[in-house]
C-alpha positions as CSV (number, residue, x, y, z in Angstrom):
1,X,3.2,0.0,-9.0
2,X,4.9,2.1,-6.5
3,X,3.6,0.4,-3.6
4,X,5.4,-2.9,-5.4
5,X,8.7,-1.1,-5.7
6,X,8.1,0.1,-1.9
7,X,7.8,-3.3,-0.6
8,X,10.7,-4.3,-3.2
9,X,12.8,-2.2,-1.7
10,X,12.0,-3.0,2.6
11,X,12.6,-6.9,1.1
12,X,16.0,-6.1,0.2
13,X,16.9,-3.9,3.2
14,X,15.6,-7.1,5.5
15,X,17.8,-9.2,3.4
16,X,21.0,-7.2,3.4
17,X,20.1,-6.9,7.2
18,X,20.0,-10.7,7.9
């Protein structure tokens, strides 16, 4: 589960980057 929330969390870095 903690590798889900991981990757959760790089998605909404990319997005707040974009």
């Amino acid at each position: 589960m903690k590798i889900a929330s991981s990757l959760e969390e790089l998605l909404h870095c990319q997005w707040a980057s974009i």
